[in-house]
N, C-alpha and C positions, 0 to 999 in steps of 0.2 A: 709660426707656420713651418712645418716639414718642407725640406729641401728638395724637391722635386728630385734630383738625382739618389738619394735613397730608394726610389723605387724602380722597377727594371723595365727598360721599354719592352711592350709589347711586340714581339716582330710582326710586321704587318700579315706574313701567309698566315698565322694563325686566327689572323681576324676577316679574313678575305680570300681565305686559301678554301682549298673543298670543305666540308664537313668531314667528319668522320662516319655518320650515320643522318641521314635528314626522312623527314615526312614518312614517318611509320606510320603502318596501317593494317588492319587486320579484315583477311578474306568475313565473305560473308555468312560461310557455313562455320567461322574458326578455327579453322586448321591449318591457315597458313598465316605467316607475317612477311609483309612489305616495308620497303625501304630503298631508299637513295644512298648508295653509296659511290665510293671512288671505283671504276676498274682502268687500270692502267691511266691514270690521272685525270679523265674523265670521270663525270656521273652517270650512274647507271643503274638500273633498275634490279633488284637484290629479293629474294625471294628465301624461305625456310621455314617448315614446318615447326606448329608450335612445341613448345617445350624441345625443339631440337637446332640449336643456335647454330652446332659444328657443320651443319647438312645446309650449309646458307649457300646458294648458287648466283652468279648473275645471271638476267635471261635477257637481258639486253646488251649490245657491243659495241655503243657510240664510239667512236674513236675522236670527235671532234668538238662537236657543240654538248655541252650536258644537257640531260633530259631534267627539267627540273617542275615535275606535275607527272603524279600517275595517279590511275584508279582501280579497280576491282569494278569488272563486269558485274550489273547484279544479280547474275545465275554462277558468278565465282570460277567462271572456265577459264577465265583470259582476265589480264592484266593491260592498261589501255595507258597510254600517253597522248602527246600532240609536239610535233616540233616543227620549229620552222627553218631557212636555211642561211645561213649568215645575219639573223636579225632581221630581217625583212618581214617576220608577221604574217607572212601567208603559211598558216599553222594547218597540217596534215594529220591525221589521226591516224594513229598506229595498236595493231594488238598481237600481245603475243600469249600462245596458246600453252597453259600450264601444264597437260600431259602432255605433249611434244615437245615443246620447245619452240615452234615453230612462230617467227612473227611475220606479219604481212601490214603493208598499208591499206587501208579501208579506202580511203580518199585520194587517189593516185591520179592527181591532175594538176597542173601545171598553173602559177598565178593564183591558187584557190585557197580562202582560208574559211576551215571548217568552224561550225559554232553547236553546239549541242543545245538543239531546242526543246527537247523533252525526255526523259526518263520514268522508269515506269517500278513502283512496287511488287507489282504483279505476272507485270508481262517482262523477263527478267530476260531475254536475250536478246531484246531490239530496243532501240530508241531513235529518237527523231533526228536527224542533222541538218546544220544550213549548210547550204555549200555555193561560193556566189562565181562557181566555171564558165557561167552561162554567160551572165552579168559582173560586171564587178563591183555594182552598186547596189546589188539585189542577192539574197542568199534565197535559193528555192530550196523549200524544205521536201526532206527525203527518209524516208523508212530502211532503217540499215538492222538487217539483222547482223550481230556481232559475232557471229560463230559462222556463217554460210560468207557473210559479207555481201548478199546479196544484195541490193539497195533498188528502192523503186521511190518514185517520182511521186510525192503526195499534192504538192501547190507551188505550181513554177509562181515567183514576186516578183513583179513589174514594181510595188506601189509601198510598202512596209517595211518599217525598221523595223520589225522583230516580232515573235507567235509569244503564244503559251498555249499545252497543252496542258490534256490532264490525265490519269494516271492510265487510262485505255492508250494511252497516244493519239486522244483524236485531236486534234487542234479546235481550242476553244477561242481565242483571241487571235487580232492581230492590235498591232500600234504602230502611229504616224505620227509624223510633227507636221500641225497644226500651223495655219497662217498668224495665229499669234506667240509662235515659239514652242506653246507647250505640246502636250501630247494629247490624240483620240486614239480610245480603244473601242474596237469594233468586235464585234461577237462574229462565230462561225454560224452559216445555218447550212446544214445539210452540204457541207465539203464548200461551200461559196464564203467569200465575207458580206455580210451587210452592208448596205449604203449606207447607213444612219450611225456614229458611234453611238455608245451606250453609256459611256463615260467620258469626258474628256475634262483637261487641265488648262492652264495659259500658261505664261511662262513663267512665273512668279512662283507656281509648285509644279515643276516640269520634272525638274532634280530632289524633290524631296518627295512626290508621289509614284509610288509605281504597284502593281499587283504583285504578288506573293506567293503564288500556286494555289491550288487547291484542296482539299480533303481527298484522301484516296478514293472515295464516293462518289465526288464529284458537287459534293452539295453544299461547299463552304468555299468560297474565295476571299485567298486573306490579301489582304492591304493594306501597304507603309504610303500613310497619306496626310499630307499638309493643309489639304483643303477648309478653309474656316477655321485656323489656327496656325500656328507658329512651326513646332515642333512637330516630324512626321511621329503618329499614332498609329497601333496597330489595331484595325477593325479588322471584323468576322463579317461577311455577307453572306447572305441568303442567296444562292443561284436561282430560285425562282421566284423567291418574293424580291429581289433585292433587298431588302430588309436590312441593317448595317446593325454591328455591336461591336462597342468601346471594348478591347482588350488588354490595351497599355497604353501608356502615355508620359514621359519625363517632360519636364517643365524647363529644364536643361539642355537635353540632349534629343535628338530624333531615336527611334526604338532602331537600332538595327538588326542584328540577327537572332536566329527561333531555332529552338531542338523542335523537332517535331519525331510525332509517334511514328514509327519504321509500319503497322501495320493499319493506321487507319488517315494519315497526316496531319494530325490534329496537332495544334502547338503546346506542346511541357511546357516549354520555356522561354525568355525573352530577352538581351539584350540592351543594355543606353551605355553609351561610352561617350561622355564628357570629359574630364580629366583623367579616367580610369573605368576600364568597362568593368559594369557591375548586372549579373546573370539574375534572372528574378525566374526563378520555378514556379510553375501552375501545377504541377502534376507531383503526389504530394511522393512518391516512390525514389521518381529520379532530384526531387529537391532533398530526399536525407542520401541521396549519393552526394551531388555537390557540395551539401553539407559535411559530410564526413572526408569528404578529400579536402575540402579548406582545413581539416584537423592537421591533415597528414604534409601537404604542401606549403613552402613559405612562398611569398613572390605570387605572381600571375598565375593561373592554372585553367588549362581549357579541354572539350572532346574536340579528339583529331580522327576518331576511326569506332566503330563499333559492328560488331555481330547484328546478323539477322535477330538473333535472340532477345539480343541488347541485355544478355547477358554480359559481355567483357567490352572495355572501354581500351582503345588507346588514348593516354591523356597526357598534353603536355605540360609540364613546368616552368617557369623564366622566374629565377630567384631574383634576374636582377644586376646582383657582382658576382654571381658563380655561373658558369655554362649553364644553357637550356636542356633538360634533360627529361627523357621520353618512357611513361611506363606502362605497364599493362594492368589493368584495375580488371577485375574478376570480381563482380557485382554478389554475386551469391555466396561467394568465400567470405568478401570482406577483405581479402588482401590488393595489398600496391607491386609487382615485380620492377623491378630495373628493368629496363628493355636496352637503352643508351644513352648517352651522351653526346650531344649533339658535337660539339667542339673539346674535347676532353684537355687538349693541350693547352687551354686557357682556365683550369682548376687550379687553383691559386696565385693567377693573376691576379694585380694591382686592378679589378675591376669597380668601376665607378658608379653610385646610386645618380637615378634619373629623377627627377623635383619636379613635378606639377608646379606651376605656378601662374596667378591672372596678372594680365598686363591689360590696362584702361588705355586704349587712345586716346587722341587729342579730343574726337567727338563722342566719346563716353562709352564707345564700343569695349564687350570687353574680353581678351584673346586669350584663349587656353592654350597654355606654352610650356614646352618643357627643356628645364636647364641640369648642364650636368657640369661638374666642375674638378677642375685640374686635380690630378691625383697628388695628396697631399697639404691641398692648396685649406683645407676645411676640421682642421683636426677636431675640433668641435663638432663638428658634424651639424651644425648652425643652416646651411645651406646658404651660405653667402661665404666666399673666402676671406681669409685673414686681412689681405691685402688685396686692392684691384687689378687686375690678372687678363691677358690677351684674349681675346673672345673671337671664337668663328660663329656670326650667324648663318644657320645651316636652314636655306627656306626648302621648302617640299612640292614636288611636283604635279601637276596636274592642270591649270590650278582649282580643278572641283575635286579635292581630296584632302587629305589631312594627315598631319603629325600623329603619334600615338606614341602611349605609355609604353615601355618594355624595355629590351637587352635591346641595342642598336652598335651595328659594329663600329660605324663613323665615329658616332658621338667619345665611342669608348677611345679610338685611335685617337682622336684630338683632344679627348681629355690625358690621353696617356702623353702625351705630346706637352703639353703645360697650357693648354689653352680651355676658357670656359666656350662650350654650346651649349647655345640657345637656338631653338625650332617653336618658331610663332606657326599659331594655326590664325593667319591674318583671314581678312573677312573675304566670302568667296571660297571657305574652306566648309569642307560637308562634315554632318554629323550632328549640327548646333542650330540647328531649327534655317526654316526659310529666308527669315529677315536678316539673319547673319548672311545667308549666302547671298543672298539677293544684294546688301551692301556693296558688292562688288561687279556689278552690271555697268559698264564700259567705264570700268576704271583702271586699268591696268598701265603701270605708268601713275597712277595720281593717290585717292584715298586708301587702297591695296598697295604701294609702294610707299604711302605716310604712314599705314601700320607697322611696317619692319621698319621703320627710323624709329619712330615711338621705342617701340621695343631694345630698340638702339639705346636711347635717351633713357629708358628706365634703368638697364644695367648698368650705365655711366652714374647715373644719379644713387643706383642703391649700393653703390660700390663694388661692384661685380667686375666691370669693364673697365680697361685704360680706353680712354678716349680717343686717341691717336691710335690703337693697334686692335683694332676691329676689324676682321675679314668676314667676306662675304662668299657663300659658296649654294649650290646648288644645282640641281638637276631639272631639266627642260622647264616649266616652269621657271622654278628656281634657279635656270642657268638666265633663263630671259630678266629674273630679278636680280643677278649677280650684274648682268650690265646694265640694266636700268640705273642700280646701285653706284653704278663707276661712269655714267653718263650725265644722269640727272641729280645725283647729290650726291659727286664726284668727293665732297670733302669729308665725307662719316667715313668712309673706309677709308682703310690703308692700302686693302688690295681684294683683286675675287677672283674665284674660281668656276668658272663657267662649265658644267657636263651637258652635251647636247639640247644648247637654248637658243632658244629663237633670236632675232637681231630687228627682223623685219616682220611688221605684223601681217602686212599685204602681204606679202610672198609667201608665208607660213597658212594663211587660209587659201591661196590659190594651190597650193600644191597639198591639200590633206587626201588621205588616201580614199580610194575610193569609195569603200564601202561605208565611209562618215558621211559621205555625202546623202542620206536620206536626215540627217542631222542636223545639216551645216546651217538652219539658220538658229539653233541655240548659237554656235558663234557668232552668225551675225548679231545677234539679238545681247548677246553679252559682250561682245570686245567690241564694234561696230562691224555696218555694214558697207563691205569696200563700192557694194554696187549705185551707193548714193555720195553726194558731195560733201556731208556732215559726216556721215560712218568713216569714208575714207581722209581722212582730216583726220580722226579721231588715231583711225591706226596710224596715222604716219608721227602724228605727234608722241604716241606712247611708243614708237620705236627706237631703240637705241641706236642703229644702225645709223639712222639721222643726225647724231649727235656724236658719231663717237670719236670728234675732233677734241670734243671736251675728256678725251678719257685723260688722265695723269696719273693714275696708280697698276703700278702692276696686274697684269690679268693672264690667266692661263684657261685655254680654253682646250675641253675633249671632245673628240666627233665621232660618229660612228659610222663610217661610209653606207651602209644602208640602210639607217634610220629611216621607213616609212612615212612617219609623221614628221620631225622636225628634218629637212633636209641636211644634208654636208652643206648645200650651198647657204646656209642660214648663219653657218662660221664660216664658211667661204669669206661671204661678205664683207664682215665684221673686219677682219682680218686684213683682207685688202685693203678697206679703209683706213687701219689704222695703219697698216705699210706706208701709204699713200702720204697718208700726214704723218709720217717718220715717229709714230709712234711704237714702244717695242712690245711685242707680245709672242707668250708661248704657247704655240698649237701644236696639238695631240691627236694625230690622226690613227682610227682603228677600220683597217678595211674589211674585217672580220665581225665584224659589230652594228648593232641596231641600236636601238632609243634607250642605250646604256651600255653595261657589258654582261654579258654573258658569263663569261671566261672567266676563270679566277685567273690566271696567267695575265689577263689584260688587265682586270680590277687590279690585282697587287703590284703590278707598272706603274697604273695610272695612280693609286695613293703612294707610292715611294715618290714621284712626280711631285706629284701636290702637298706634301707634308714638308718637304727637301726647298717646295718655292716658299710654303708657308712660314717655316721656320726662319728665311730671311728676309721676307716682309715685316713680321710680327713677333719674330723674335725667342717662338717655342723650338723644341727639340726632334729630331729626325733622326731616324735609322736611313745609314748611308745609302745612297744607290745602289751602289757594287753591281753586281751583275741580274739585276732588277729586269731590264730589260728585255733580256735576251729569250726566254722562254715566251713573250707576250709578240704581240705584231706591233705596236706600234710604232709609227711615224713620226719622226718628228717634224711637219713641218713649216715651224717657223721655232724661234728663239731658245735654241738649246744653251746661247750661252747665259741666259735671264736666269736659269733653275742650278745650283749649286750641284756639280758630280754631274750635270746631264752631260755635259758634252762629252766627257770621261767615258760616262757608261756606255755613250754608242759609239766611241772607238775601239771597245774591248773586241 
């Protein structure tokens, strides 16, 4: 085995710090390129004609929160974001105007988070918005011309989670949740909705069926649907016949995402990501483009931006162990240009290969997870180290979401670190058909919480893990399974790292934000429901908060004072509790922060933080504090003297 000290730590800002260039995109008539970059250490939105790099301007001037999402108007006049303010999620839409210069907010109202419910091929300077000013439970949707910003009032919602329209912008659907969890979709007739749905689900394919748009005609609606099978399938309908046709199907994985035709919406292309997303072309044109960039690209490769023409592609790359890097394909030439490099300061970095690999629970389930391991640690390149080697299980958030293949900056820092990650997609994770997800309906706390020990217990037994120096780490979800971890099977880990996770399961569903609530009883309906004496049992039992007398291993926890969804008071809690029982614990308060961090100033805190506790939990390597802190907001308030150089760095 290689001595871990032959290779150079990675400094954290380069894995957590801005990009250099991100989310390239190219206008709709081709004459311009877009892009995220730094201005004055914020992100911001970067503009310049093609073939002319030097002429590059910012048109945006955050000074504070980065803009991190823009798009192209699709008449190409204006460039559009959304932000919101200190993490709070009440997301504003913004535009700013490419011959002037000038931006304005679209949505200039106080408490309001916009949602975009339609867009249009055709009709290229207006589309549809939710905006919930009225209600805060309700988004009535509105017709926003993007250039006048005029906006008028199409269907104030008392009653609907959510439209679809179709390419005129008239609203063809609505949808609700249904008394048994799932959802009903209701057809428009003449500006009214229908009493009667026309389709509806239970709750067993709530999450793995939904509609898909329509044809630019109006005469096909597509749908990702689970119904009478496992695995969500992509059918075609018939808008008049209802009529259905099989368009894909994996046996594996649910079909997720579709290139579709820019001029008539018909799908090219299709999507399944199980261990690794794999593109399947219908449209025999753009399958020998795919084709021919699998020639030219190693690692992952995807479309991020194209022409009205659909002549030129922005497409990105992820080798893997070299920066992700961003290029312009020009379909008719045949050529690939460099456009950027995503992180360039990490070109020959010590970067680490990510390992697919199945892990069988104890009940025969079986969990697609991926492991990355200590640099050094594998000269063979075997995927398992020479020797058993300190492990962070790194779980993923949501919990209806998933892990995925690719360049991941954590994984790479705590591999650079000397520690092996592992990220289980436990059940209750989307992507892997219905019966997977559905394994995890009011189990949290129990057979969701036995799959990350499993997965524990595999690496100890294939010789991956020391058994004693396993940490556990993650975000909301994953922070609520960090203390599950150090609650209910206090003795697998050594220690965990809690990022904005719940404590209490009652408190975290009385307090979700508003607009979830045409929702809320999927939560009932999967965690329990607190309004009965079974449901609420349920949650109190799978809360850590209850338990956290049993904690005994070190725990570092990060909050983000306006976290929407998971409250501050959710590590409030925790915390207190374990003051209370004179247990010690390190909190990270960000008051600048929502349901994670925004900031790279606060991200690069909080891993110098957690790398600096990890290393004397379990024993891997850190890049010192030093003056880590000082650029970032946080707080530290409890246990600065638990983390090695913390106390130091907040006396500087």
């Amino acid at each position: 085995m290689t001595a871990i000290e032959n290779f150079p730590l990675i400094p954290r800002d380069h894995l957590f710090g801005n990009p250099t260039r991100a989310q390239g995109k190219i206008s709709p008539d081709g004459t311009w390129l877009s892009w995220l970059a730094p201005l004055d250490g914020v992100l911001n939105i970067w503009i310049a004609p093609v073939g002319d790099a030097d002429a590059a301007k910012a048109i945006t001037n955050s000074t504070d929160r980065p803009i991190r999402d823009h798009f192209w108007a699709p008449d190409g006049n204006s460039v559009g974001y959304i932000q919101d303010k200190g993490g709070d999620e009440n997301f504003l839409l913004y535009r700013i105007d490419i011959a002037t210069g000038d931006e304005i907010c679209l949505t200039p109202f106080d408490n309001t988070r916009v949602m975009i419910v339609g867009a249009s091929d055709t009709i290229l300077d207006e589309v549809l918005v939710g905006l919930n000013n009225r209600d805060p439970q309700f988004h009535d949707v509105h017709r926003l011309n993007l250039n006048s910003g005029k906006m008028e009032l199409i269907y104030e919602n008392n009653a609907y989670a959510g439209f679809l329209a179709d390419d005129s912008l008239t609203l063809r659907m609505a949808m609700a949740q249904n008394e048994a969890g799932g959802t009903d979709y209701f057809r428009f007739a003449e500006g009214a909705v229908e009493a009667t749905p026309f389709e509806s689900t239970d709750m067993e394919d709530a999450l793995t069926t939904s509609p898909s748009g329509y044809t630019v005609d109006g005469s096909i609606l597509y749908w990702l649907d689970s119904r009478g099978r496992d695995t969500a399938a992509l059918f075609a309908q018939d808008t008049q016949s209802g009529q259905r046709t099989l368009i894909a199907e994996n046996d594996k994985a649910d079909i997720g995402g579709t290139i579709r035709d820019q001029k008539t919406g018909e799908v090219q292309a299709y999507s399944a990501n199980y261990l690794k997303t794999q593109w399947t072309a219908i449209d025999p044109d753009l399958k020998a483009s795919l084709d021919w960039l699998g020639t030219q690209l190693d690692g992952e490769y995807g479309l991020m931006s194209r022409t009205d023409d659909d002549q030129t592609w922005i497409v990105w790359n992820d080798p893997l162990t070299a920066p992700i890097a961003t290029y312009i394909y020009d379909r008719s030439a045949g050529t690939l240009s460099p456009f950027y490099v995503t992180r360039p300061e990490l070109d020959g970095a010590p970067l680490q290969s990510m390992h697919p690999v199945e892990i069988t629970s104890r009940d025969g389930l079986t969990l697609p997870s991926y492991l990355t391991l200590p640099v050094g640690s594998d000269a063979e390149a075997s995927g398992k180290p020479a020797a058993p080697v300190p492990m962070v299980l790194l779980v993923h958030g949501g919990p209806w979401a998933r892990d995925g293949y690719g360049f991941n900056s954590t994984h790479q820092m705590l591999a650079n670190r000397g520690y092996a990650v592992l990220s289980v997609n436990f059940r209750g994770s989307t992507g892997f058909g219905k019966g997977f997800l559905n394994a995890a309906n009011k189990q949290w706390g129990l057979t969701m919480h036995d799959d990350l020990i499993d997965a524990v217990q595999w690496a100890v037994n294939e010789g991956i893990a020391i058994a004693d120096k396993v940490a556990i780490m993650g975000g909301s979800y994953g922070g609520y399974a960090t203390l599950a971890g150090l609650t209910f099977t206090p003795e697998t880990f050594a220690c965990g790292v809690d990022i904005v996770g719940p404590s209490n399961l009652e408190t975290l569903l009385s307090t979700i934000p508003p607009y979830w609530a045409p929702l809320v009883k999927t939560f009932h309906e999967r965690m329990g429901n607190p309004e009965t004496s079974e449901g609420l049992a349920l949650l109190k039992a799978a809360s850590p908060l209850h338990k956290a007398d049993q904690i005994t291993k070190p725990l570092l926890i990060a909050q983000g004072a306006n976290d929407p969804r998971v409250k501050q008071s959710e590590s409030d809690q925790i915390v207190g509790a374990m003051k209370q029982a004179g247990i010690p614990v390190t909190y990270v308060l960000y008051p600048d922060e929502g349901h994670g961090f925004a900031k790279p100033a606060n991200s690069i805190a909080f891993f110098g933080v957690a790398e600096n506790f990890l290393a004397e939990c379990i024993g891997g390597r850190a890049e010192p504090l030093g003056d880590v802190l000082e650029p970032s907001t946080a707080e530290i308030i409890e246990g600065a003297d638990h983390v090695k150089g913390l106390k130091a760095a907040l006396e500087r």
